[in-house]
N, C-alpha and C positions, 0 to 999 in steps of 0.2 A: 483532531476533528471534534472532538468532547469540546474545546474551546468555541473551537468554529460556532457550537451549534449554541451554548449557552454565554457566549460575549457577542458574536456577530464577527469575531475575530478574521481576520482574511490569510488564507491560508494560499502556498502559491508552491505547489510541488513540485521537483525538480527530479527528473529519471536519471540517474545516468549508470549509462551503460546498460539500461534493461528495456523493453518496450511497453510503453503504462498494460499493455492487453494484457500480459503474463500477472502485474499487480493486479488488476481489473478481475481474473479470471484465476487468480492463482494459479498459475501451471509453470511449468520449469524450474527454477531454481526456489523458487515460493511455495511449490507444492513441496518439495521437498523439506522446505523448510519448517512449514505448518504440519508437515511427519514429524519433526523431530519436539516441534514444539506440545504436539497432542501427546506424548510420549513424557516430556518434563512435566508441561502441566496438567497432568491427567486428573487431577482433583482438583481444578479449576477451568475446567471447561468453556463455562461461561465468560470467561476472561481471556480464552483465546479465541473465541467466537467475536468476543469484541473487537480485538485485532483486526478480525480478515473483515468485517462490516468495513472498519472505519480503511482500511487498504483499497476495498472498493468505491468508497464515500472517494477516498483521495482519486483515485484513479482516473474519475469521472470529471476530476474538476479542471478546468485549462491548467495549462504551467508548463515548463521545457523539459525538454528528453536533450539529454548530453547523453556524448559519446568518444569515441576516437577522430576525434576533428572533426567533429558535426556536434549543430545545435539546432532543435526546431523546436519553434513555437508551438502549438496546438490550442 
């Protein structure tokens, strides 16, 4: 996303196996994850706050959700 915003770079995300909302909103497997991660980087705060901006930056933008024999566009 850092790219995206300081080249105009095109960015085109691709889900799979997860539904962009849970990236979007962090919850399920993401919130968990962002537990463990405030845990490792706990004196870099700032740097996992980065993370879940630029998770919701992605989230938001078009691109495919793959899964178990499905693909949709969005």
């Amino acid at each position: 996303m850092e790219r995206k915003r300081t080249t105009n770079s095109i960015v085109l995300p691709v889900f799979y196996d997860v539904d962009p909302s849970q990236v979007r909103n962090q919850t399920g497997s993401f919130a968990a994850a962002f537990v463990e991660h405030e845990k490792r980087f706990k004196e870099e705060m700032e740097r996992v706050n980065g993370w879940r901006i630029a998770l919701k930056e992605v989230a938001d933008l078009g691109g495919m959700v793959l899964g178990d024999g499905y693909e949709v566009l969005y």
